[in-house]
C-alpha positions in Angstrom: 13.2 -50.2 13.1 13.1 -49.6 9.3 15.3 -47.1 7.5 14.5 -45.3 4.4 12.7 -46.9 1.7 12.0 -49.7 4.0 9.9 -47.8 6.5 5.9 -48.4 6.4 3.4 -45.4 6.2 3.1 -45.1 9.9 6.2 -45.3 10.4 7.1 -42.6 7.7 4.0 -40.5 9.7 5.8 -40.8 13.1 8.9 -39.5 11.4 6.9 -36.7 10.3 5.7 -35.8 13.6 9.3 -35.9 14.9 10.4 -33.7 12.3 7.0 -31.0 12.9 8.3 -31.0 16.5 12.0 -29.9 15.5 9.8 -27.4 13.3 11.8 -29.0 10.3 8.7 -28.2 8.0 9.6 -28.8 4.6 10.9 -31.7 5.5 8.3 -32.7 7.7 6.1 -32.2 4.1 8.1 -34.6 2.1 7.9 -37.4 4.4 4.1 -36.7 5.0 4.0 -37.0 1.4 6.1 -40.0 1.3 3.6 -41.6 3.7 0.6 -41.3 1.8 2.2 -43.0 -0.8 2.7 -45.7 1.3 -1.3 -46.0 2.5 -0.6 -44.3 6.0 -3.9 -45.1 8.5 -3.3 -41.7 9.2 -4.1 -39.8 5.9 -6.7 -37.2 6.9 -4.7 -35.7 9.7 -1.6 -36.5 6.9 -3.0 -33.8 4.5 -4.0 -31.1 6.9 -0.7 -31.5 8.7 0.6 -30.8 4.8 -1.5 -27.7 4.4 -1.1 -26.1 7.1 2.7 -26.1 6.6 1.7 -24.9 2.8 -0.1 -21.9 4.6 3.1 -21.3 6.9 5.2 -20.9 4.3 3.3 -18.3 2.7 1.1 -16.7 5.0 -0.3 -14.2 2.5 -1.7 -16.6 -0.1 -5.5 -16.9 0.1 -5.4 -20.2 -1.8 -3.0 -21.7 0.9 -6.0 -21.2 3.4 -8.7 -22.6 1.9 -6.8 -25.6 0.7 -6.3 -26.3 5.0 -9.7 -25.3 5.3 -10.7 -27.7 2.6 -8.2 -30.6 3.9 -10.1 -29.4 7.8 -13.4 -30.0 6.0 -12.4 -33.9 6.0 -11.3 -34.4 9.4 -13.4 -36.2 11.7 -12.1 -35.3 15.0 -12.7 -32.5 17.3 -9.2 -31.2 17.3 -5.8 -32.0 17.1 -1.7 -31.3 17.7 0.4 -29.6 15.4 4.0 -30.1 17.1 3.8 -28.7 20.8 0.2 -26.9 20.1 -3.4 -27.6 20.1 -6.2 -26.8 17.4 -9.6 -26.9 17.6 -11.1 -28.1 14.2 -14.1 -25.8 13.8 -12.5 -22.7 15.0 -9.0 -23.1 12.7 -11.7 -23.4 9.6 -13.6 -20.4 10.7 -10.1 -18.6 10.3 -9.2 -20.0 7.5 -11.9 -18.5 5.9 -11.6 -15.3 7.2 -7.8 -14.8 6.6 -8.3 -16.3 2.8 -11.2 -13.6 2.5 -9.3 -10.7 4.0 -5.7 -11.6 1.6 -7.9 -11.6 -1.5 -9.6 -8.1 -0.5 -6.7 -6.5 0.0 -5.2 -7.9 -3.5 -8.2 -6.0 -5.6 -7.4 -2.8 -7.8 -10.5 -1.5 -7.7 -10.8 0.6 -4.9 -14.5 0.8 -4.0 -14.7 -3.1 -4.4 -11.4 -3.6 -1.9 -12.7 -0.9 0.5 -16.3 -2.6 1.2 -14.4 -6.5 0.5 -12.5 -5.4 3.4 -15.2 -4.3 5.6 -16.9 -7.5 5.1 -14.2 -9.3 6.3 -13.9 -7.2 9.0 -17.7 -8.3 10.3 -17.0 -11.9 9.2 -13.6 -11.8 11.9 -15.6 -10.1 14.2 -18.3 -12.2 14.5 -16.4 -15.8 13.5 -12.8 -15.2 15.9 -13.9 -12.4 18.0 -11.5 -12.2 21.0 -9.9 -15.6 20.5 -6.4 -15.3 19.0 -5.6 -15.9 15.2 -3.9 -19.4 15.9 -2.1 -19.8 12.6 -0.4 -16.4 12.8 0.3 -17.1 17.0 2.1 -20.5 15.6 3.9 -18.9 12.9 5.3 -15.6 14.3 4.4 -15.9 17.6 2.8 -12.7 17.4 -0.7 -12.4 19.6 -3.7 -10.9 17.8 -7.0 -11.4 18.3 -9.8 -11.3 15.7 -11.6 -8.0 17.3 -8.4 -6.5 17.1 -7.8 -7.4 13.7 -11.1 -7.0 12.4 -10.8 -2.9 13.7 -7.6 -2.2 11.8 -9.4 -4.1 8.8 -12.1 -1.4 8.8 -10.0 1.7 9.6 -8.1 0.3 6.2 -11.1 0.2 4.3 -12.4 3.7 5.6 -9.0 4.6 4.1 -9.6 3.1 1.0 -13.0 4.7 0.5 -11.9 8.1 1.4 -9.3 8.4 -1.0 -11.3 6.8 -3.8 -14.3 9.7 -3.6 -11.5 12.4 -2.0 -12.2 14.3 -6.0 -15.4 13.5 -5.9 -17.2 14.3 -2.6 -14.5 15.5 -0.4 -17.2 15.9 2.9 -18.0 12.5 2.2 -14.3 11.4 2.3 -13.8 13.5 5.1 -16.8 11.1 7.2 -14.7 7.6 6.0 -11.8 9.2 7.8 -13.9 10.2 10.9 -14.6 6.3 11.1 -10.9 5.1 10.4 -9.7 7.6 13.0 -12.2 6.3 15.3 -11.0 2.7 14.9 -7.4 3.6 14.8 -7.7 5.0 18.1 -9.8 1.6 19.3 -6.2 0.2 18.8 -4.5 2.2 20.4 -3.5 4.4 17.5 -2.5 8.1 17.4 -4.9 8.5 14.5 -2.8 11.6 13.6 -2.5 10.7 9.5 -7.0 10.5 9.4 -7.4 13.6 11.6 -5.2 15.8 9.2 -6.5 14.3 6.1 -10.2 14.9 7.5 -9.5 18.2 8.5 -7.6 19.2 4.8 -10.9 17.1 3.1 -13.8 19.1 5.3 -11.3 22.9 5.2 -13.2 25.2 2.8 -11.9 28.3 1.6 -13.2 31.0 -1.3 -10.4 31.6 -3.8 -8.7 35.0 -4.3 -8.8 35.4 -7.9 -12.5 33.8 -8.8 -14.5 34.1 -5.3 -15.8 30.4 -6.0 -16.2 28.6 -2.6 -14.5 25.4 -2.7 -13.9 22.3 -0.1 -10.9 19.8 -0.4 -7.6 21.3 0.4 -4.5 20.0 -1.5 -6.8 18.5 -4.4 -10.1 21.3 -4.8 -8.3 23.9 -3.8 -4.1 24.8 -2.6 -1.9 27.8 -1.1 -0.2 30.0 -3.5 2.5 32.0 -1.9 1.8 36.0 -2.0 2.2 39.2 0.2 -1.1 40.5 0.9 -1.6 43.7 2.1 -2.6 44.5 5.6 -5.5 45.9 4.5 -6.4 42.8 2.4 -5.8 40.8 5.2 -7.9 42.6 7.9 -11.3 42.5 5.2 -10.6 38.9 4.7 -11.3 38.3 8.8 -14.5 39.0 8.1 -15.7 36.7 5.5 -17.2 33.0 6.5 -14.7 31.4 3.9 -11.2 32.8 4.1 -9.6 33.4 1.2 -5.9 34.6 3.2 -4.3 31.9 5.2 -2.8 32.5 8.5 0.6 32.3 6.9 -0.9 35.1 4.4 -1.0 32.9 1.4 -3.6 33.0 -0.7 -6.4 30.3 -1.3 -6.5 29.1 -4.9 -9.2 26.5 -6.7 -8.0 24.3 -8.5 -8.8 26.0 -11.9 -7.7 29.0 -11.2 -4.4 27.5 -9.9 -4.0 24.8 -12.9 -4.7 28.0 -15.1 -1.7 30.0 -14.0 0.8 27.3 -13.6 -0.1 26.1 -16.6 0.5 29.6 -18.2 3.8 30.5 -16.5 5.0 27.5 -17.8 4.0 28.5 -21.3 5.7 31.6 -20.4 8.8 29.9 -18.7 8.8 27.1 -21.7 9.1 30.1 -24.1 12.0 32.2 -22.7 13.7 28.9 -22.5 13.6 28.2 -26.0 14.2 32.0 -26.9 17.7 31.6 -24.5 18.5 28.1 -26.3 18.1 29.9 -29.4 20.3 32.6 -29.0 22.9 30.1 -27.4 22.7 28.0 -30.5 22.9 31.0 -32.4 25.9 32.3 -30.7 27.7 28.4 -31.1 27.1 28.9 -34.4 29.0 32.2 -34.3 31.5 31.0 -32.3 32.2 27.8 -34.5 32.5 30.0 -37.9 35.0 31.8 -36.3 36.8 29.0 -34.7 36.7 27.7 -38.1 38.3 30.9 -39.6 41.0 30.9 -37.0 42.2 27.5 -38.0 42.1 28.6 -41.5 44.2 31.5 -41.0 46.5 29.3 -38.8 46.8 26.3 -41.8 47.8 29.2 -44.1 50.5 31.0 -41.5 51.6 27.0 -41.2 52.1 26.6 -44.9 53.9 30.1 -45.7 56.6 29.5 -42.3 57.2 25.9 -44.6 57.4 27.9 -47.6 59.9 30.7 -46.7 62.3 27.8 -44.6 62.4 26.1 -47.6 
């Protein structure tokens, strides 16, 4: 057998294969590469063995996938070995375009865009893996998921994404998207807890203390402010539709009024502070004049003492 620079391109190929089966990757690549060079018979299956170690090494890069499913695009057989497993053609392609769709959703900054981008990969899983395993991931991590599976925590995420994005906006309606993400969270198996106490803060609905506005949205339209109510106080408020006492006896505040007085008792705080730095600033002052004196009276004691020794 040749060595080195003296092996042909199948030869450099078989090599390869060797190397793929001792999951030595990136070298695996190289040699692949190095057989190409050399004309290898087996080129097509060459450059999709090369992608899909390019996807493995980064299994979050969109462009990774459709450069396998572009190298898949080109090969003409039904299936075929990657080391010690089996890949059907069609059905790696199918997720290849799904995973590359799904990464670059996720990666958008605008949030209504990622939300519904996410939910449309969601669908395209669903309908294009369904309950067959995500092979590339299986390979890789050796982690089991099937599409269904991942296609539900793909639209609880998106719910998610929704809900915050119109939370200041339409609070009932971001209380609905997180209705839906609990309701896929849970068709995984998930508590759901984190949805069910956001829906319940987005749809709670109170009538502030100070104005009597009715407001929905706790922790953004309206929040607690701590106060001691009187019992009296407390008994009328039972019978109003919108409370505006808490359990706890805090007070419900919109978020005017609220912004409104914090932002005035920090006026208020912001000017005793600089009254207080001030009159510390005035007292240093006082305090370095008379430190200054001091050391005047001492440099004069100083030069008498020499004076009357002398």
């Amino acid at each position: 057998m040749a060595f080195g620079l003296f092996k042909d391109g199948e030869e450099l190929f078989d090599s390869a294969l060797e190397e793929i089966k001792r999951k030595e990757y990136d070298k695996a690549q190289k040699t692949l590469n190095k057989a190409l060079d050399k004309n290898t018979k087996n080129a097509d299956i060459a450059r999709v063995y090369i992608a899909f170690i390019s996807v493995g090494n980064d299994l979050n890069s969109p462009g990774a996938y459709d450069g396998l499913k572009n190298r898949l695009e080109g090969l003409k057989q039904d299936s075929f070995q990657f080391g010690l497993a089996t890949f059907d053609t069609e059905m790696l392609k199918k997720e290849c375009a799904c995973m590359s769709a799904c990464i670059s959703a996720r990666n958008m900054s605008d949030s209504s865009a990622k939300g519904n981008a996410l939910m449309e990969a969601a669908r395209n899983l669903m309908a294009a893996i369904g309950n067959n395993n995500l092979r590339i991931n299986e390979y890789y991590t050796g982690n089991a998921i099937t599409g269904t599976r991942m296609a539900t925590g793909l639209m609880a995420e998106a719910n998610e994404i929704l809900a915050d994005d119109i939370f200041e906006s339409d609070p009932q309606k971001a209380a609905e998207y997180q209705q839906q993400a609990y309701n896929f969270r849970r068709q995984n198996g998930e508590s759901g807890e984190a949805n069910l106490r956001k829906m319940q803060q987005y749809s709670k609905a109170c009538t502030c203390w100070i104005c009597g506005r009715q407001v929905v949205g706790e922790g953004l339209h309206f929040f607690l402010m701590s106060a001691n109510p009187s019992p009296q106080q407390v008994e009328k408020d039972k019978g109003e539709i919108q409370h505006s006492i808490s359990e706890s006896r805090d007070l419900y505040v919109c978020r005017a009024c609220y912004t409104a007085i914090s932002r005035r008792a920090d006026a208020i705080a912001n000017g005793y502070y600089d009254k207080a730095l001030d009159q510390m600033r005035a007292g240093d002052a006082a305090l370095q004049a008379q430190i200054l004196a001091m050391d005047a009276r001492i440099t004069r004691l100083q030069t008498q003492i020499s004076f009357m020794r002398n």
